[in-house]
C-alpha positions as CSV (number, residue, x, y, z in Angstrom):
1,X,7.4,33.5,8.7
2,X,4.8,31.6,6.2
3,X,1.6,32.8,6.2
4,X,0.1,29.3,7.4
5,X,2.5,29.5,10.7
6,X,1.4,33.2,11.6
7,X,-2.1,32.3,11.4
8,X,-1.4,29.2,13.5
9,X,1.0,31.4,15.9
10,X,-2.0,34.1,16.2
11,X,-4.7,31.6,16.5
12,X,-3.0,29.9,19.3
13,X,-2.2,32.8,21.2
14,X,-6.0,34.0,20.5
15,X,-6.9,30.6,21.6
16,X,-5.3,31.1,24.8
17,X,-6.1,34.3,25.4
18,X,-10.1,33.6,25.0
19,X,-9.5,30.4,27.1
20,X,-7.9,32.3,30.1
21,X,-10.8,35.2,30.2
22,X,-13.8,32.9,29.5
23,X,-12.3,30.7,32.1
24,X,-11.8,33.6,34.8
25,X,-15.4,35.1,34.4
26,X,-16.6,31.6,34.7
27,X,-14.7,31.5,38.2
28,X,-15.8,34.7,39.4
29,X,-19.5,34.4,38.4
30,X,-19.8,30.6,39.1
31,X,-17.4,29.8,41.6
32,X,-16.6,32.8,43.8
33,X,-20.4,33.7,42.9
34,X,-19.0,37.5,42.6
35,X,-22.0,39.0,41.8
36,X,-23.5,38.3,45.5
37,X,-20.7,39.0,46.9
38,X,-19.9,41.7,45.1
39,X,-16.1,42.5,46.3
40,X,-12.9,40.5,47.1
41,X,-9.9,41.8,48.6
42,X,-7.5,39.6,47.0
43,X,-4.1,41.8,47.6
44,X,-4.0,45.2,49.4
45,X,-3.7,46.6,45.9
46,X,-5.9,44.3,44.0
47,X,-9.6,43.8,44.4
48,X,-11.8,41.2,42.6
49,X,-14.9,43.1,41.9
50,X,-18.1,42.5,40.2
51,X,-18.9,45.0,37.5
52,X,-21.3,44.7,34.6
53,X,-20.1,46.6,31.7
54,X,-22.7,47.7,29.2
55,X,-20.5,50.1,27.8
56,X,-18.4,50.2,25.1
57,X,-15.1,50.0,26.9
58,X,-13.9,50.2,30.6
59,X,-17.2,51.3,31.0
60,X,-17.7,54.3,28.5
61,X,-20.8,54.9,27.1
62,X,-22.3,52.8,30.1
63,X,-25.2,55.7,30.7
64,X,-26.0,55.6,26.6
65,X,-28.1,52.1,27.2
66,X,-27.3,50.8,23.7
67,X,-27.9,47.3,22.5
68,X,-25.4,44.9,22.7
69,X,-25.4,44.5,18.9
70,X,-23.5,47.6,17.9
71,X,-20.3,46.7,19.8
72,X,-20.5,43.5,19.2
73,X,-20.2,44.3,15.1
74,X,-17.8,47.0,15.8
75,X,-15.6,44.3,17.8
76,X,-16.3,41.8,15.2
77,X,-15.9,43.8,11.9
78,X,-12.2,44.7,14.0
79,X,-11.6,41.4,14.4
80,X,-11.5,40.7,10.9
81,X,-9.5,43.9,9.7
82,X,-6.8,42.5,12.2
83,X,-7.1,38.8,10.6
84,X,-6.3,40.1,7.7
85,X,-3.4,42.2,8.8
86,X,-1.9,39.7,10.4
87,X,-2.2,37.2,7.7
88,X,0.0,39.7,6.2
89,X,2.4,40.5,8.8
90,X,6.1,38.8,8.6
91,X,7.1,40.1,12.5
92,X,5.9,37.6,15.4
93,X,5.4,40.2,17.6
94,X,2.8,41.9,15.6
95,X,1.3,38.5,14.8
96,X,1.3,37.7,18.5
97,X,-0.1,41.2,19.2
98,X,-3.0,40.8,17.3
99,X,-3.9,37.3,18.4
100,X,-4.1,39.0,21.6
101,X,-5.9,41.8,20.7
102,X,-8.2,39.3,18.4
103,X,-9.2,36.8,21.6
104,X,-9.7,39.6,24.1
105,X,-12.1,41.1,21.8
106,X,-14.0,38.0,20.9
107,X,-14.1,37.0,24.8
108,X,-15.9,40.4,25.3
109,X,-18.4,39.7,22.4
110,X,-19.1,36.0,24.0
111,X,-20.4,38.1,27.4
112,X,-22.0,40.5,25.2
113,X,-24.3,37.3,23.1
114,X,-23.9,35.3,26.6
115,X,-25.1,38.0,29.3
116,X,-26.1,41.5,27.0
117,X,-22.9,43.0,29.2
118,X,-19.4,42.1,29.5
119,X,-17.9,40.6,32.8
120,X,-15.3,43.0,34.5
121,X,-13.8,42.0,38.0
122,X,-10.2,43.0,38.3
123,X,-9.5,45.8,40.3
124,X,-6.2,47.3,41.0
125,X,-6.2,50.4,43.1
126,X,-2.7,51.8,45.5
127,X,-2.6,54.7,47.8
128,X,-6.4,56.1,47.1
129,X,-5.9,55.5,42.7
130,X,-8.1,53.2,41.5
131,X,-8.4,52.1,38.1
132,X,-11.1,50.9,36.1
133,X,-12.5,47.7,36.6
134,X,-11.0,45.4,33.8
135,X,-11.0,42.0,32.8
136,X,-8.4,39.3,31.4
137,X,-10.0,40.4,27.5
138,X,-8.9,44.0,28.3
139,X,-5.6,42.9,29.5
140,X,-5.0,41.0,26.7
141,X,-5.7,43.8,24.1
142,X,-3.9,46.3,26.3
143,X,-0.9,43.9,26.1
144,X,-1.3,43.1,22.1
145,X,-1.6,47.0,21.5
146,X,1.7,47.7,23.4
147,X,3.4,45.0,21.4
148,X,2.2,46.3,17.9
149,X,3.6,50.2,19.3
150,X,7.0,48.6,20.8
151,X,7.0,46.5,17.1
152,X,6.4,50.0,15.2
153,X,10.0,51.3,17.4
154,X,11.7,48.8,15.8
155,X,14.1,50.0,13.4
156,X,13.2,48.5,9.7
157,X,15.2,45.7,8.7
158,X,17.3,46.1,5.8
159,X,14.8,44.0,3.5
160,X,12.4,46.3,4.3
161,X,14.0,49.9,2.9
162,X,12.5,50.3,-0.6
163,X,16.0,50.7,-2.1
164,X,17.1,47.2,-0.2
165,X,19.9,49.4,1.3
């Protein structure tokens, strides 16, 4: 794959992936108006739920009451090591993974600049679990990450042993 098409390839599915989460916060905040609401029981195991993350990540760090600017730089200064890596990358699925992982994280810094926190509202909980409270961003990265491991199971192509066999 030319470098042009996986830039293309990981800007479109970054693209979407920004589209899809900005979209969905602007439903829940605008037209569900979640945060008066506060909690929707879409499924028995799935919950749309206002939460205001100021933390760093599923709500870590949320007590620590730091800016918004030092994870929005850390999200942005990753954003740019993983451009880079994929302009280099020759596997789709990594290139795809990172365009995921790239729009999920620049979704979260738009709520960061936009609101000072990031919009979280799906909740999935079964039989008295309950995890975090995520949003389409998180998913997305979750979802690039696990394609960049399954990629690293791969076995190497043959072009890509030193001795070329």
């Amino acid at each position: 794959m030319n470098r042009p098409r996986r830039l293309l390839l990981g800007g479109l599915v970054g693209l979407l992936v920004l589209i899809a989460d900005q979209a969905s916060k602007d439903y829940v905040l605008d037209w569900l108006d979640l945060q008066n609401i506060h909690s929707i029981a879409i499924l028995p195991v799935l919950n749309f739920t206002m939460v205001w993350n100021h933390g760093i990540t599923f709500g870590l760090n949320d007590h620590v009451g730091a800016s918004a600017a030092i994870p929005t730089i850390a999200a942005l200064g990753v954003v740019a090591v993983l451009l880079v890596w994929m302009w280099r990358a020759d596997r789709a699925l990594v290139v795809i993974g990172l365009g995921a992982i790239c729009g999920g994280a620049i979704g979260n810094v738009i709520d960061r600049l936009r609101f000072g926190a990031v919009v979280d509202f799906i909740h999935a909980h079964i039989f008295g679990w309950s995890w975090y409270v995520f949003n389409v961003a998180d998913a997305a990265i979750v979802c690039g990450v696990a394609a960049l491991v399954l990629d690293s199971l791969r076995p190497p192509r043959l072009a890509d042993h030193p001795s070329g066999g």
